[in-house]
MARBA-971698 format. One record per residue (C-alpha): x, y, z; residue in three letters. Coordinates in steps of 0.02 Angstrom, whole numbers, plus 32768, in hexadecimal, padded with zeros to 4 digits. Layout:
XYZala...
***
This chain:
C1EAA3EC9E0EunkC28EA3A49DB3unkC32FA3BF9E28unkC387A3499DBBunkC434A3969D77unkC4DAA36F9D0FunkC578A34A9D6FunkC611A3169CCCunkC5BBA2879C75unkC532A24D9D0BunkC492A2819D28unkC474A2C19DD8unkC3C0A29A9E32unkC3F2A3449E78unkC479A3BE9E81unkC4BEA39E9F29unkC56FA32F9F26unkC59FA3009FDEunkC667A3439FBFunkC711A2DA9FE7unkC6FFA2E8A0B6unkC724A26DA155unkC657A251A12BunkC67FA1F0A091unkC713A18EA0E5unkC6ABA0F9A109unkC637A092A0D0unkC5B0A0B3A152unkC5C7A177A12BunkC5C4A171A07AunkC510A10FA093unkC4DFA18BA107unkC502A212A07DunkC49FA1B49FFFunkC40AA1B3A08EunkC414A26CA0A3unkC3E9A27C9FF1unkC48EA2A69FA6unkC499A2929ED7unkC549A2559ED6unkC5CCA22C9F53unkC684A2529F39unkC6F0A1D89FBCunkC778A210A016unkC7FEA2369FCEunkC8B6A1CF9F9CunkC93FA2409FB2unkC9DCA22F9F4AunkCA43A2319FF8unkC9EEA194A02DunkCA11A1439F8FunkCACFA1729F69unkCAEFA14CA035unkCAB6A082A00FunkCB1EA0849F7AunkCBCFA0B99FCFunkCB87A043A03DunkCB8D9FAB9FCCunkCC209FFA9F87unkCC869FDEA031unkCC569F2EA048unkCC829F049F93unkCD359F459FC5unkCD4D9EFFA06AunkCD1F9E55A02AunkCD949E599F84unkCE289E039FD2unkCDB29D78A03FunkCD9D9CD8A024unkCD0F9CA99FACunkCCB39C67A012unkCCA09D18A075unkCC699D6F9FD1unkCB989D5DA013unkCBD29D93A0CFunkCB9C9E51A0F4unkCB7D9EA5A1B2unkCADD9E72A1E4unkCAA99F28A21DunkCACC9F49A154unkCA519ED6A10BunkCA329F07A061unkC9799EE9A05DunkC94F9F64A0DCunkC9989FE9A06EunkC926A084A08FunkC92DA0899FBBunkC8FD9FEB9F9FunkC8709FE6A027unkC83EA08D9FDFunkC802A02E9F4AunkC7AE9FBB9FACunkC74DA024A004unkC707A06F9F49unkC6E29FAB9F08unkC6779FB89FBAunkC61DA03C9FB0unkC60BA0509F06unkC5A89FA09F0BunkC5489FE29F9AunkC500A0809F4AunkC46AA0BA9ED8unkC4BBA16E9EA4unkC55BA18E9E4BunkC60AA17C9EB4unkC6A1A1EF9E7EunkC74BA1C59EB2unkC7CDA23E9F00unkC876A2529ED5unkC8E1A2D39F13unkC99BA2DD9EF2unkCA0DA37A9E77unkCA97A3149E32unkCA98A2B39D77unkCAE1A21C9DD5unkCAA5A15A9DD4unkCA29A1879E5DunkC9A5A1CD9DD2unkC99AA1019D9BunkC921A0F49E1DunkC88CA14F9DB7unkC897A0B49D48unkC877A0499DF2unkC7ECA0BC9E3DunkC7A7A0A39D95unkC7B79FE79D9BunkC7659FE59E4BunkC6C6A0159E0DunkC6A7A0E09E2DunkC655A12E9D96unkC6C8A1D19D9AunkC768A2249DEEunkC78BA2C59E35unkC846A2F59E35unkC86BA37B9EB0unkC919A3DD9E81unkC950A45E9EFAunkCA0AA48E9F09unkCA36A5289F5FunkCAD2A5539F0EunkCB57A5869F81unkCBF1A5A19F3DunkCC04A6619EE5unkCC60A60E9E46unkCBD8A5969E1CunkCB69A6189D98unkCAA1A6049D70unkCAB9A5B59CDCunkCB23A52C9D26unkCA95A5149D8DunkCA12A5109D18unkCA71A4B09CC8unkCA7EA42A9D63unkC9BAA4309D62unkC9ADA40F9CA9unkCA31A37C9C93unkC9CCA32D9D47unkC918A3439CE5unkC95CA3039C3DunkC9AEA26D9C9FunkC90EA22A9D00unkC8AAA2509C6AunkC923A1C99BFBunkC8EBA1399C8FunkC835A1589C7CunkC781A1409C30unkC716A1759CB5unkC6F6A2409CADunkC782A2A29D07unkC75FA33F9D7DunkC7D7A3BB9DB6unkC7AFA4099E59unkC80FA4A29E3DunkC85FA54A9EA4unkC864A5FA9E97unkC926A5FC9EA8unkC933A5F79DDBunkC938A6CA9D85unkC8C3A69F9D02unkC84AA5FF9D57unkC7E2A6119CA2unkC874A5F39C42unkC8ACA55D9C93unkC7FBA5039CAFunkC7EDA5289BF4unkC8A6A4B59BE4unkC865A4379C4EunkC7BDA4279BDCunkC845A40D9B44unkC8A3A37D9BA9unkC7EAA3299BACunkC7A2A3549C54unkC6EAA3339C77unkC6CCA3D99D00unkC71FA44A9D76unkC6EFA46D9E29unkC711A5139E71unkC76BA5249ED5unkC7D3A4B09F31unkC7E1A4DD9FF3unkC894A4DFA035unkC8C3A4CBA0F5unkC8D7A553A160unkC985A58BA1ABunkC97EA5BCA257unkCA09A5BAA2F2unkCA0EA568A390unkCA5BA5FAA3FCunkCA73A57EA491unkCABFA4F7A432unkCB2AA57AA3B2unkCAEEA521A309unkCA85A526A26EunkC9ECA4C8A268unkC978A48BA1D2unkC8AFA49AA202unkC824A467A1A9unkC7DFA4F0A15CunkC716A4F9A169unkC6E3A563A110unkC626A5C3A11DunkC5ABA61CA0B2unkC62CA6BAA0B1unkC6A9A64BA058unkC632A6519FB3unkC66EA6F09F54unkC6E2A6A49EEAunkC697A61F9EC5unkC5F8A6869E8EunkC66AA6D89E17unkC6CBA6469DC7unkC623A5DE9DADunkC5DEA6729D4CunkC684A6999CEEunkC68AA5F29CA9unkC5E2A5CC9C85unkC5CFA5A79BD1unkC67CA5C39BB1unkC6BBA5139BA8unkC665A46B9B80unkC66AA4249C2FunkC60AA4299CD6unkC624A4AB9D68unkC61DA4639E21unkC606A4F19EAEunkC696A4AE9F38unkC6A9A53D9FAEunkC621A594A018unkC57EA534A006unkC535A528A09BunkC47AA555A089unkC3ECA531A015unkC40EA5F89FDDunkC4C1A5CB9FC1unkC489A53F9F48unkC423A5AA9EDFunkC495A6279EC3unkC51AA5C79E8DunkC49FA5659E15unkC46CA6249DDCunkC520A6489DD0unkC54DA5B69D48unkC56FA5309DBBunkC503A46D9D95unkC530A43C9E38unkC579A4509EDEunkC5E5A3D19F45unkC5E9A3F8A00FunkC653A3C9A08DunkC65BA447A10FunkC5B5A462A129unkC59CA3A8A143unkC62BA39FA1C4unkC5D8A42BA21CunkC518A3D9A222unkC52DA332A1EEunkC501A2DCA13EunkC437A30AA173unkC44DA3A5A14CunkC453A381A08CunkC396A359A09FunkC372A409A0FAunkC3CDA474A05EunkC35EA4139FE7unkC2CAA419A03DunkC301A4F5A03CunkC31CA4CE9F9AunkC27CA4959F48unkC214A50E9FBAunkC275A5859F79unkC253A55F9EB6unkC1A1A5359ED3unkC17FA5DE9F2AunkC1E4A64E9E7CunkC186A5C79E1EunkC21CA5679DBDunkC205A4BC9D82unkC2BEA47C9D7DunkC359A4899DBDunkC39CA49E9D14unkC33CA52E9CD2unkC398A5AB9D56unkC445A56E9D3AunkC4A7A5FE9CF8unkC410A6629D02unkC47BA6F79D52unkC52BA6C49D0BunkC591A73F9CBEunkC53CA7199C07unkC4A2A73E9C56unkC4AAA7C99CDDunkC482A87C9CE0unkC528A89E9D53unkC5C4A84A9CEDunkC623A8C99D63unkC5EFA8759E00unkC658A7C69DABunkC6E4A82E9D54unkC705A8BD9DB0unkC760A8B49E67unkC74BA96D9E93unkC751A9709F50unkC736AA1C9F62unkC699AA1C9EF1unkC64EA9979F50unkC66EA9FBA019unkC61CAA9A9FB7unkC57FAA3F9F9EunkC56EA9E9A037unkC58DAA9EA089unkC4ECAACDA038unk
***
């Protein structure tokens, strides 16, 4: 039995990718990942925040010190040493790691803006990990800001990480956009390697005692699948790049039908937060009982097996007809 599977330009002993989590925010549980029996591992992501907040740092000391005395000009704070940068130990931890491990390691970038944070991809590159997934999601805010100009943000951040690299690009994307086919298919034209669908935003909530908003992780569970279902069979076929299943695998079931939908892989990270990285072991064990009792010999013969090319429902993808849907589950 062959689990083996495509993720951009790797090949994947399998197609489970232990997801950008706190599990892959260390050394020691990056390892334990790669013990569970994940294909790939994509670290933790570096956040554009992190990265413009050192630079305004640098920028203030380079100001305060203009008028000193030369011999000041290599003096800085000692609770602002620059090598303890969260950026700069970021890479670090990738040289690490990456030296430590057997399977692929993806970096993680996450950030909106075309600024001089997007250099990094060239560093993360450098450091040793063989690809990079750049997460973009921007909830726009202001009502004179129109979809295009957003798009457009997306498009100039893609085209401007793609100019600093060799290694393949992914772009974990959202379901924000009004046409998500159209813009993975720009994103393929700017030279991207694979999409992963979808990216998983915090959740708002209030604190009623305290009388403020609050930003929670958002773990997610088997219900949070639809969409992606839909999305990985849409764009199967339709553009020369790999589809990751982000959202709502959680089971061994979940796996297969998002392989059935289109997708080559699936990258999980709330699921692991849940059980712990041991549970990667339990979904492929579900998963190879599973082939061996409907008698399939790869992993790669079902993929896209019941994608919108291939199904005998295209409604079920392209239709959203809620009150079709309650009629039959009346009867």
């Amino acid at each position: 039995m062959n689990l083996g599977t495509d993720f951009l330009t790797l090949k994947l002993k399998n197609p489970i990718i232990a997801g950008a989590s706190p599990l892959s925010s260390t050394l020691d549980g990056i390892k334990r990942l790669e013990d569970a029996g994940a294909a790939a591992v994509i670290a933790h992501s570096l956040f554009e925040e992190q990265i413009n907040h050192e630079q305004r740092q640098i920028d203030h000391f380079i100001h305060i010190t203009a008028e000193s005395h030369a011999e000041a000009i290599s003096y800085f704070q000692a609770e602002n040493r620059f090598d303890n940068f969260s950026a700069e130990r970021y890479l670090r931890e990738i040289e690490e790691a990456k030296a430590a491990l057997s399977i692929p390691l993806i970096g993680s970038l996450n950030g909106v803006s075309a600024g001089g944070w997007v250099q990094y991809a060239k560093a993360i590159e450098a450091a040793g990990a063989d690809a990079l997934e750049l997460n973009i999601t921007y909830i726009p805010t202001s009502m004179h800001l129109s979809g295009a100009e957003v798009e457009q943000m997306y498009v100039q951040t893609v085209a401007s990480v793609r100019e600093y690299l060799n290694i393949p690009l992914n772009i974990k994307m959202n379901a924000y956009f009004s046409s998500p086919a159209h813009m993975a298919r720009r994103f393929v034209e700017l030279g991207i390697a694979g999409v992963t669908i979808f990216d998983n935003p915090t959740r708002v909530d209030i604190d009623l005692e305290l009388l403020t908003a609050l930003r929670m992780p958002n773990i997610t569970t088997s219900q949070s699948l639809s969409e992606t279902l839909r999305w990985c069979a849409i764009l199967y076929r339709q553009l020369p790049c790999t589809i990751c299943a982000g959202t709502g695998v959680h089971t061994h079931e979940d796996l297969l039908k998002a392989l059935m939908s289109g997708a080559n892989t699936a990258a999980l990270a709330s699921v692991l937060l849940r059980h712990g990285a041991e549970h990667i072991g339990v979904i492929l064990q579900g998963l190879e009982a599973w082939m061996e009792a409907h008698e399939y010999e790869s992993v790669r013969q079902m993929i896209g097996s019941i994608s919108l090319a291939h199904t005998d429902n295209p409604a079920a993808f392209e239709r959203n007809s809620y009150m079709y849907a309650l009629q039959h589950y009346r009867s």
